[in-house]
N, C-alpha and C positions, 0 to 999 in steps of 0.2 A: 443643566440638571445632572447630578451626580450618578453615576453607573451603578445601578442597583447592584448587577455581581461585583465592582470593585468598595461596595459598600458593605456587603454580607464579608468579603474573604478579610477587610480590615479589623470587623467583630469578630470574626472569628480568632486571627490575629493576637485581638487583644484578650479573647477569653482564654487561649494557649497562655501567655504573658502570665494573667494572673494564678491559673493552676501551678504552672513553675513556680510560683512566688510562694507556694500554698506549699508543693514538695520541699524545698526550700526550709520551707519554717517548720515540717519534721522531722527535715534533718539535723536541724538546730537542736530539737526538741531530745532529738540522741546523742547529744554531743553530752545531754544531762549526764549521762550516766557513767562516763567519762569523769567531769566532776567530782560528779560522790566516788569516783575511785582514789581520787587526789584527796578529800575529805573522810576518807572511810577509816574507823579504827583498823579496818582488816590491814595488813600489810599484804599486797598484790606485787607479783614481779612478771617480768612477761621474760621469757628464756627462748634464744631461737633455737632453731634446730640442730647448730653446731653446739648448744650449750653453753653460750655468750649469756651475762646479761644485756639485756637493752633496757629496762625498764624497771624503778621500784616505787611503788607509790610512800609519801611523807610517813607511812604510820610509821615503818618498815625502820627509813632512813635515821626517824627520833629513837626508838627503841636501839638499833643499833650504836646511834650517836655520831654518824657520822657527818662532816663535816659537808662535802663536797661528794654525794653518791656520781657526778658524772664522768669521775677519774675511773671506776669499777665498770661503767658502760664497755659493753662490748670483750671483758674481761671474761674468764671462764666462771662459771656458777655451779656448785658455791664458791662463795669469795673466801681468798688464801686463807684468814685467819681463824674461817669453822675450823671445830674438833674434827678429828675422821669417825668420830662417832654421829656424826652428823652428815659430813660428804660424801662416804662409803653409800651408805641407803639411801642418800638424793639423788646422787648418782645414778644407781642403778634401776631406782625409778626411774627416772626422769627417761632413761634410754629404754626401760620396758613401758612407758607410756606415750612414747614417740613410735614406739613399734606395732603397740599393740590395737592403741590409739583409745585404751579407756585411763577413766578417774582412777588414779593411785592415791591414797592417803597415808600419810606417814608421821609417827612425832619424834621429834629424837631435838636434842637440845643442840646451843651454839653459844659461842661467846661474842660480846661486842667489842669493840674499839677498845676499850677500858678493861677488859678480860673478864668481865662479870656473865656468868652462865643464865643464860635465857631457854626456855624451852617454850614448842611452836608444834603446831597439828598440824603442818602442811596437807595442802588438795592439791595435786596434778594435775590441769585440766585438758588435756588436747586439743586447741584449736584448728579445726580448716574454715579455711577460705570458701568464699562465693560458689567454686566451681567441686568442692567437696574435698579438697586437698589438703593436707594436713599444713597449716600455715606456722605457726607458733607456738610453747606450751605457756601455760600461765600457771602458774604459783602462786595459792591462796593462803595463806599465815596467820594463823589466828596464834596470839602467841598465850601458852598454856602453864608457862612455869608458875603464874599463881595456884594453877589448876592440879599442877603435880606436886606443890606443897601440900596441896591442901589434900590430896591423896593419902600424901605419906604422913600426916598429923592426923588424918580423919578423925583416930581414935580417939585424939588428944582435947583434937577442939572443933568444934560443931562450925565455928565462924569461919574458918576455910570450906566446908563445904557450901558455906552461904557464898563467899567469895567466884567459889568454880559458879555455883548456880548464874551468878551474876554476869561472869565469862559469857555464858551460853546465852543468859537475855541480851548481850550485847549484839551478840553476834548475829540473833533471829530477830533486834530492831535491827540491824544495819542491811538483812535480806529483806524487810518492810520497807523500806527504803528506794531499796532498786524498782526500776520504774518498768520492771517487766514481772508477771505470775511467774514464780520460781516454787517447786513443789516436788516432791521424793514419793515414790511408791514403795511398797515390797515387791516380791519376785512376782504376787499375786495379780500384781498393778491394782491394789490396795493404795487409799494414800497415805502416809504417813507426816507427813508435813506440806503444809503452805503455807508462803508469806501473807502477808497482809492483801496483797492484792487479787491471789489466788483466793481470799475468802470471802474477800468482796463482792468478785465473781459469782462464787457459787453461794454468796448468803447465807454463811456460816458461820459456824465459831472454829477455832483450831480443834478443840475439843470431838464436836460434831463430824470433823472433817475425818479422823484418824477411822478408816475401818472402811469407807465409800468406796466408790468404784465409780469409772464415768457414766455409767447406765442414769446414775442418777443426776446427769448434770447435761448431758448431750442426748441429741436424739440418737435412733439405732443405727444410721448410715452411720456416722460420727463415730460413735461408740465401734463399732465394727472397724475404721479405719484407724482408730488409735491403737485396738488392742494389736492389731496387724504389727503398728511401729513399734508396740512395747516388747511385743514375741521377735522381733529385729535386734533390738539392744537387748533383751536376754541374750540371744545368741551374741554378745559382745561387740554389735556395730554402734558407732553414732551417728546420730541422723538427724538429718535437715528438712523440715518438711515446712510446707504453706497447708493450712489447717482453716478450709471453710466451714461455719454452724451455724445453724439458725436459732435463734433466741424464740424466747418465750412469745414472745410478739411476731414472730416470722421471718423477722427482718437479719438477713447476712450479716455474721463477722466472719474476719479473717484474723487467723495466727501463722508466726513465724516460729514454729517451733523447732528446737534441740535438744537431745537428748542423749545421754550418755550412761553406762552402765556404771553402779558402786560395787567396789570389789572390795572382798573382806578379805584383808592379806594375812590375817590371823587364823585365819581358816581354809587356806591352802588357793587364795585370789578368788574366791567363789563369788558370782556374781548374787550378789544378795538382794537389788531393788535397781532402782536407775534416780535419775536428778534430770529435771527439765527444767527448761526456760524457755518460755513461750510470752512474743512478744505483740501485743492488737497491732494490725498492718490493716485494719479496717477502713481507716481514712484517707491512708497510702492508695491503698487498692480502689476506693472510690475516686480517688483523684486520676490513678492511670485510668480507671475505667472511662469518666470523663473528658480525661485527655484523647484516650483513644478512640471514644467517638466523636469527638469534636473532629478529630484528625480524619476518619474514616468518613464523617460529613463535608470536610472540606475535601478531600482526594474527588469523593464523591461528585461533589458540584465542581469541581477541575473537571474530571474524566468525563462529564454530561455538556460541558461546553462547547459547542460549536464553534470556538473560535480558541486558535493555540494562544496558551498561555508559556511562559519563560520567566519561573522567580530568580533576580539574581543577587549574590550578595554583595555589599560595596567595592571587595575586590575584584568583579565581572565574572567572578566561578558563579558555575550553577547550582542552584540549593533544589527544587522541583522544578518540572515541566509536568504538561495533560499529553497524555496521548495523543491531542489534534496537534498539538505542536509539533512531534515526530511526523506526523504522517505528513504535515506540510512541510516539513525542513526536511524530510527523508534520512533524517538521523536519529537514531534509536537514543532511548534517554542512557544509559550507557560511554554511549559514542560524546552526548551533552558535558557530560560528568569526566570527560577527558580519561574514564578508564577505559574506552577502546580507540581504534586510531578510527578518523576520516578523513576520507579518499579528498587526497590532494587535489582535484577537480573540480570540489563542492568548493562553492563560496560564491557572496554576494555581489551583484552586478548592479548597476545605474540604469535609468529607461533606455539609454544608446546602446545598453548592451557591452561597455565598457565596467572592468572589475572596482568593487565600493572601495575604498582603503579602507586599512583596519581603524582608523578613528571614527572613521561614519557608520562603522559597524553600531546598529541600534542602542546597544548598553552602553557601548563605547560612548555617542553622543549623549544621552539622557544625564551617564554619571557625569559627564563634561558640564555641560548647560546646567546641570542643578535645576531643570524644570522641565515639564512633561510637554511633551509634541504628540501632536494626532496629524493623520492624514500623508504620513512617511509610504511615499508608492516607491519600492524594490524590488529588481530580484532576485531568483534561486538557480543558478546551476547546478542542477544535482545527475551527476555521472546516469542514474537509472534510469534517465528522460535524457528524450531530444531536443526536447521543447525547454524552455525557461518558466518557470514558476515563478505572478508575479503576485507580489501580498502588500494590502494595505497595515502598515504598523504604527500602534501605537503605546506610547512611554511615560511611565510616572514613576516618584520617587516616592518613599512611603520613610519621613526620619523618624526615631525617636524622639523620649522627653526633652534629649539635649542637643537637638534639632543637629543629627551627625543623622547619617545615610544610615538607614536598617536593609533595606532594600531596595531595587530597582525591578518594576513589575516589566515585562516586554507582549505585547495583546499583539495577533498580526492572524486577520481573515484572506482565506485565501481570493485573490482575483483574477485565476487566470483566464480562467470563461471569460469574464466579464471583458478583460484587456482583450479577449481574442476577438469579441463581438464586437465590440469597438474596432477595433484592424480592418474586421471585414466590414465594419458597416464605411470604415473609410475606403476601402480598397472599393467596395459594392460602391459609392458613391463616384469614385473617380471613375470606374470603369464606365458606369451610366456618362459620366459628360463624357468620355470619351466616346461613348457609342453614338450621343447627340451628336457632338461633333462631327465625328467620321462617317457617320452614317448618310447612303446615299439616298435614302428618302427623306422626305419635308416633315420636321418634327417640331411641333409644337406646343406649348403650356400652359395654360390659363389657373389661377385659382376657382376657390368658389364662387365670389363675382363676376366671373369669366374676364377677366384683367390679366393681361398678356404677362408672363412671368420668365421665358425660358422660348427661344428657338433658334434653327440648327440653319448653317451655310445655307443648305439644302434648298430650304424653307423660304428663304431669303429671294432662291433666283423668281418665284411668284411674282414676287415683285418689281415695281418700276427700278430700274437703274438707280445705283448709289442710293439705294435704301437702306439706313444703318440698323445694324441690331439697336442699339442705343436709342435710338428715335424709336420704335416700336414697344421698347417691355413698360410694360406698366400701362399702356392704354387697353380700356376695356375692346370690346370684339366686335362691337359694334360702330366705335371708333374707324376701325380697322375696315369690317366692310358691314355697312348699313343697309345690305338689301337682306343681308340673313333676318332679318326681322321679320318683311314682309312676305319671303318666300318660306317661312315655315320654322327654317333654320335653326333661331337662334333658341326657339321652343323647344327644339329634338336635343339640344346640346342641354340646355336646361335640365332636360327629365334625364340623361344620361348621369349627370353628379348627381338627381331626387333618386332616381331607381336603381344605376350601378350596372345596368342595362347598355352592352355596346352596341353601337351603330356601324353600321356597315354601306356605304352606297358610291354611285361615281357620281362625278362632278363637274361641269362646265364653266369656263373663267373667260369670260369675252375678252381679247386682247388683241387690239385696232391698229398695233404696230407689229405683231409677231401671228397672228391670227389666233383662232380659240385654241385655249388647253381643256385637256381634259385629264382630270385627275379619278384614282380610287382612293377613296378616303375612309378609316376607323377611328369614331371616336369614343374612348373610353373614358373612365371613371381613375384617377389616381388622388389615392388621398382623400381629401373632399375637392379637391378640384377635375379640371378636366385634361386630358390628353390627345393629340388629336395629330396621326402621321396618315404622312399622306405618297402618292404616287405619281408622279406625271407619267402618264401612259398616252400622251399628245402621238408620240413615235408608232405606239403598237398600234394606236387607232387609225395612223396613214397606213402603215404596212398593214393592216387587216385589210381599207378600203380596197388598194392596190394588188392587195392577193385575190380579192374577191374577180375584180376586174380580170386577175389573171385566169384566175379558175373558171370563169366564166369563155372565155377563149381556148382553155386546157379541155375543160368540156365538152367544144365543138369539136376540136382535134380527135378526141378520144374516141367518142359514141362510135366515128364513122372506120375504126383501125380493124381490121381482121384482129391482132391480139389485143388480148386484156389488160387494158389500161386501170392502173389501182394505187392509193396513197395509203399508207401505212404509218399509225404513230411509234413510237420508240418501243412500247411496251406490247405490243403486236397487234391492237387493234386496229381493221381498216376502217379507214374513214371515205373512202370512194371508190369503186370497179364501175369499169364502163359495160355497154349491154353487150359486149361479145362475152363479157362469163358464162351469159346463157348457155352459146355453145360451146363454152369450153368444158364447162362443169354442169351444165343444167342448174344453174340458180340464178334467182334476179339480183341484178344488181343488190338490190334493198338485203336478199338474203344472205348474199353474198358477205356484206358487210356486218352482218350480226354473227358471223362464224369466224372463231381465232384466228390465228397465225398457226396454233399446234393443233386445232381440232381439223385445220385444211387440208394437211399431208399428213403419210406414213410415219414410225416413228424412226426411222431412219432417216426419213428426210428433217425430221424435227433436227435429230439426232446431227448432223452433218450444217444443218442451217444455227446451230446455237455455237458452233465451233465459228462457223463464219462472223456470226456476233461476235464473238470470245476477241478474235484474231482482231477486226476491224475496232474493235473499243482499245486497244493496245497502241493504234496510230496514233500520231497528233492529228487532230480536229480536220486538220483540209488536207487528209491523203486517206481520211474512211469511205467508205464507200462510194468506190470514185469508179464508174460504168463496168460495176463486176455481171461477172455470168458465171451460170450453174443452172445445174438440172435438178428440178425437185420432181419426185410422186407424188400426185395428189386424188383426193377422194374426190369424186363428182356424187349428186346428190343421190344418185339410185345404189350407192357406194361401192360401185367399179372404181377403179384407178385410172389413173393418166398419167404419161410420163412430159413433164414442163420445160421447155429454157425460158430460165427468166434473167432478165437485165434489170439491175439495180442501181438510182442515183440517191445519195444523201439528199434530203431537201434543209437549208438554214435558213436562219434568219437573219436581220439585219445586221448584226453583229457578227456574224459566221459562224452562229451556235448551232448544231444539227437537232432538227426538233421532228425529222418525220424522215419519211422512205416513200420512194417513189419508183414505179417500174412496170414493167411489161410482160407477160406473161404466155409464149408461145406455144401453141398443142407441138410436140415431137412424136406423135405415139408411131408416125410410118417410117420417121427414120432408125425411133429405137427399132419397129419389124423389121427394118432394112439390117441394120447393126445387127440383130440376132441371129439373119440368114447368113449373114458374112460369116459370124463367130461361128456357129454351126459348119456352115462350109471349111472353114479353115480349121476346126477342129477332125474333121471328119479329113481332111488333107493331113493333117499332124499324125492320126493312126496309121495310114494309108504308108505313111513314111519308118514309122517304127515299126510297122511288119516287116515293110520293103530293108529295113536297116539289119531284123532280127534275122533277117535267110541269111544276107548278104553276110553276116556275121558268121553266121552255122559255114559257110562255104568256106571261106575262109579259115576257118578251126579246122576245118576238114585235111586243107589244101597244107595247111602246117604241120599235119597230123603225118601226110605222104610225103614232106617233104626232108621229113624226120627222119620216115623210115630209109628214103631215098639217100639221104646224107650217112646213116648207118651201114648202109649194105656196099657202097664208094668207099668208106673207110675201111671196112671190112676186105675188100676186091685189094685194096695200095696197101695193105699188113700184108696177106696171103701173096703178093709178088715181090713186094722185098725178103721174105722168107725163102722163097722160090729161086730167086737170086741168088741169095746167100747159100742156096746149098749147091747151087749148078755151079757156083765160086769155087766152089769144097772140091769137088769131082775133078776139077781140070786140074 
């Protein structure tokens, strides 16, 4: 079935195709007027701006006589052989209507090739260009020397002024002619003249027309925006305007109107009226309109597509993209268009994650193959992600009538969800066999038949020696073991895929060579079939019987110990005190055992016993709590205190896992009394001693104090006899 949107974008397509074809044949349609300038009695020259000719139309060329006018091309105008009563004021026109940029009119005569005197009414016209620039002047020649005979005979003979008349009918058929409304106002914007077309327009006579105003031909908007343009070229501008009205029926035309001031050089250049030519752009303007909605419908349904689009042109340049396209390539249409760069990084990869070459590049192949491919899986590298961006693409060629390439379309939805769920559902898949596998319980798989589909090592050792996975899948469950029927079984497993309801229970396996197992088994609901793992707990139900036995012995032991015999799980609940708690604590056993680990001591004792956890969970498994002692506080039930030594052993299990605490719990409170009177005692020794130290101290300061002075008063004595000396020296 053919893609509804690559069915709409190809009408569209072709109704672009035909409007071109429609612009096209207006443009033709102006090329008319061109023509009748090559067929016009007017003699027409086009003069550039340096005052070259480039152009004279045939009236021009015959009247002159010249043989070959394209020798004179691009020569200075006027050509060498005018009188300077002719070149003087062409001249100086032609440069004041280059400057000033209105109509100059002039007549003044010339000679041809053969020296015979011609006389001509030159128009000046200033041409600008599209963007309002003055482009070229044109020169209009009506040539007049009939006209000027017939001036200067007036008196003589009446048939020259029929002659001039006849000048003038020529010249207002050949503006009938022109394939645009051409029409003259006064100052007043009065009209004074229109062609044939202009009175077609307004469905009048010329006669009718001379004295109107647009009020009665346009409505008041209209009217309002012309007098606007007309008060513009009074003030000496010419102008370029698009001119929308509505006609008598309601219905829009459009004009291309210009308009230029007439200057009476006889009267000191005074702008006397202006000259328009205005051309219907009505079916122009329908046609851009239609083009440009057609345009803005197809952008439209681009830009609304959830799926990027990429038009490209035979050369692989980009002509449009939709916005989904950038966001999925992550390159701006801009960056498409090759006028900004992109980041060296981006580019297309293969599913292994190796780079596409640039042939396999999507346009690349499509214009190669000359035929359209779908279901192209790629991907995206784009610098902004970490990740790979992967899209399903697909390509068609769209030729012309002459079956040559117009375009290459490029469609690509994005997949990367899609690829990623995929990944995971294979990574999610492999990891599940892997955890069948590896897994150390029995795991099993039936469908909705309950027909063995799926089971693990595990699972296997149930069974007799050298029982292959291979011999077991695919037989029903009852194959496998036929007492589930009668014992209930195979019903419970039944309702577990009807209801989605798991089962939970243990399990006995009579086995006459290794003795019974005993399993924990869940079976649930996977899919529409059933699931079913299981436990051999054969070990934990010996080590239970054998504990029992034990604890049964550990019991007798306990009841009859002066201290408190008690088992503790990891998470501090007791699970057993023997009956001396009574008098350690005043509670029974039973109560003993429904009271924490934190509600049983001080919170200091908590406090120093969570440390001992802390420290002991730091060892490796067999050096924890290996016959520690410590003293705790604890509440007794009338909530006095006690001071404890307890001895503590890890208790494991068969594995050497630690799963409980066991220990003893001694009263100390007479030798903490004892310990108090000591500290007491020997504190009250400690003062006793730093009195005894504080005298012996003073006595000493003292004895330093006399020994001072005592050392003073010797020094003093051994001065005063070597002086004593030294004079008894003198005297002898």
């Amino acid at each position: 079935m053919e893609n509804p949107d690559n069915s709409t974008k190809e009408q569209l397509l072709k109704e672009i195709d035909q409007l071109k074809a429609e612009v096209a044949e207006l443009e033709k349609s102006e090329l008319k007027s061109s023509v009748w300038l090559e067929n016009s009695p007017v003699c027409t020259k086009i003069v550039d701006l340096d005052f070259n000719l480039q152009y004279m139309s045939s009236s021009g060329v015959k009247e002159l006589k010249i043989d070959d006018i394209t020798e004179f091309y691009g020569k200075p105008y006027p050509l060498h052989f005018y009188p300077d009563s002719f070149k003087i004021p062409m001249r100086n026109n032609l440069k004041k209507a280059k400057e000033t940029g209105i109509i100059i009119t002039q007549e003044a005569s010339i000679v041809d090739i053969e020296g015979r005197e011609l006389w001509y009414h030159s128009t000046i016209v200033p041409v600008n260009n599209d963007e309002g620039v003055l482009d070229y002047l044109m020169v209009v020649s009506l040539e007049t020397t009939d006209r000027k005979q017939a001036e200067e005979e007036l008196r003589e003979s009446e048939s020259m002024h029929k002659a001039l008349f006849v000048e003038a009918q020529r010249f207002r058929d050949a503006l009938d002619k022109v394939p645009s409304y051409v029409y003259m106002k006064d100052i007043h914007s009065r009209y004074i003249y229109g062609n044939q077309m202009t009175l077609d327009l307004f469905k009048c006579s010329a006669k009718e027309l001379i004295g109107c105003d647009d009020s009665e031909f346009f409505p008041p908007d209209t009217v309002k925006h012309l007098l606007e343009i007309d008060a513009r070229v009074f003030n000496g501008e010419t102008t370029k305007e698009e001119i929308d009205s509505l006609d008598v029926k309601g219905k829009a035309n459009y004009y291309l109107e210009v308009k230029s001031p007439i200057v009476e050089e006889s009267n000191g250049n005074k702008i006397v009226g202006l000259v328009g030519i205005s051309t219907d752009i009505t079916k122009r303007k329908q046609v851009e309109q239609v083009l440009r909605e057609s345009n803005e419908e197809y952008i439209n349904l681009m830009d609304s597509l959830g799926t990027g689009v990429v038009l490209h042109a035979p050369d692989s340049s980009i002509i449009l993209s939709n916005p989904k396209a950038s966001e999925i390539l992550g390159i701006s249409p801009e960056q498409m268009k090759g006028k900004k760069a992109i980041d060296p990084q981006w580019r297309f990869v293969r599913n292994d994650g190796t780079d596409l070459p640039l042939e396999e590049y999507p346009v690349n192949k499509v214009l190669r193959l000359m035929k359209p491919f779908t279901d192209n899986f790629i991907g995206i590298k784009r610098p902004d992600r970490k990740y790979i961006t992967w899209v399903n693409v697909n390509a068609s060629i769209v030729f012309d009538n002459n079956n040559n390439i117009k375009y290459a379309i490029i469609s690509f939805n994005d997949t990367t969800e899609q690829k990623k769920s995929e990944q995971e559902l294979k990574e999610s898949e492999e990891r599940f066999s892997g955890f069948i596998k590896s897994a150390t319980d029995g795991i099993v798989m039936y469908n909705s038949d309950l027909n063995l589909v799926e089971i693990n090592a595990a699972a296997l050792k149930i069974f007799p020696a050298g029982t292959s996975r291979d011999k077991l899948i695919g037989l029903n469950i009852l194959d496998i073991a036929p007492s589930l029927k009668e014992s209930g079984r195979y019903d419970m497993y039944a309702n577990v895929i009807k209801t989605g309801e798991s089962l939970l229970i243990d399990d006995l396996i009579p086995d006459p060579q290794f003795g019974d197992r005993y399993l924990t088994l869940k079976a649930f609901k996977v899919g529409d079939g059933l699931g079913i793992i299981f436990t051999d707990i054969t070990k934990s139900k010996k080590t239970e019987k054998e504990l029992k036995e034990s604890e049964k012995n550990y019991r007798l032991l306990a009841e009859n110990s002066t201290d408190t015999i008690w088992m503790m799980k990891l998470d501090g609940t007791f699970l057993y005190h023997s009956p001396a708690v009574m008098q350690l604590r005043g509670l029974t056993p039973e109560e003993a055992n429904k009271v924490s680990m934190q509600e049983s001591m001080t919170p200091h004792s908590i406090e120093f016993l969570n440390k001992i956890f802390a420290r002991e969970g730091s060892k490796p498994m067999k050096e924890q709590w290996n016959s520690l002692r410590f003293e705790l506080e604890m509440f007794r039930k009338d909530g006095s205190k006690i001071w404890t030594e307890v001895t503590a052993n890890a208790v494991f299990d068969d594995s050497r896992k630690i799963v409980g605490i066991q220990g003893a719990t001694h009263d100390i409170m007479e030798r903490k009394k004892v310990e108090k009177e000591l500290k007491n005692h020997r504190d009250h020794l400690e003062e006793l001693i730093k009195e005894r130290t504080a005298e012996v101290d003073e006595k000493n300061q003292k004895l330093s104090d006399q020994m001072k002075v005592f050392v003073g008063r010797e020094q003093k004595i051994r001065e005063l006899e070597i002086r004593l000396r030294a004079i008894e020296g003198g005297e002898g």
